[in-house]
Phi, psi and omega in degrees: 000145185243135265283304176304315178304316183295278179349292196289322188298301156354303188277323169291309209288300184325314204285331202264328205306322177274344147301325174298324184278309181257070183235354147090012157279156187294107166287351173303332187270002168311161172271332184296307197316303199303315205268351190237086234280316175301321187288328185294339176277315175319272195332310183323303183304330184265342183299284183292313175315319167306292182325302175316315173303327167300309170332307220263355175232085194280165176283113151265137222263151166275159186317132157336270189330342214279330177296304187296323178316316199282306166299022177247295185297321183291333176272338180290290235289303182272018151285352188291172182269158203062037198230172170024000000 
């Protein structure tokens, strides 16, 4: 395969990557990724940008209680007069 030829399957595979991720399958097992050394450093480099990123915004879980609060508020609320 020849340079240009990488470079465009490279730039399709690029242009695709973030649909591929986010369907939340292992992008290492892509063949380009497997076959390819650069895009495997991208994925790596993006990889890790994530992780760091997670670090730096951890998920917080809401309070149990917090669903019933809401389904509380939705039935008073289609108790008002002119509701529901």
């Amino acid at each position: 395969m020849n340079k240009e030829h990488n470079k465009q399957v490279c730039e399709k595979f690029q242009s695709e990557l973030p649909d591929l991720i986010g369907t939340g399958q292992d992008i290492y097992l892509h063949p380009h990724v497997q076959s390819c050394e650069l895009c495997r450093a991208l994925v790596d480099d993006l990889m890790t940008i994530a992780a760091a990123a997670r670090q730096l915004f951890p998920v917080e879980e809401p309070p149990d209680a917090l669903w019933e609060h809401i389904e509380m508020a939705l039935k008073e609320e289609e108790q008002l007069p002119g509701k529901g």
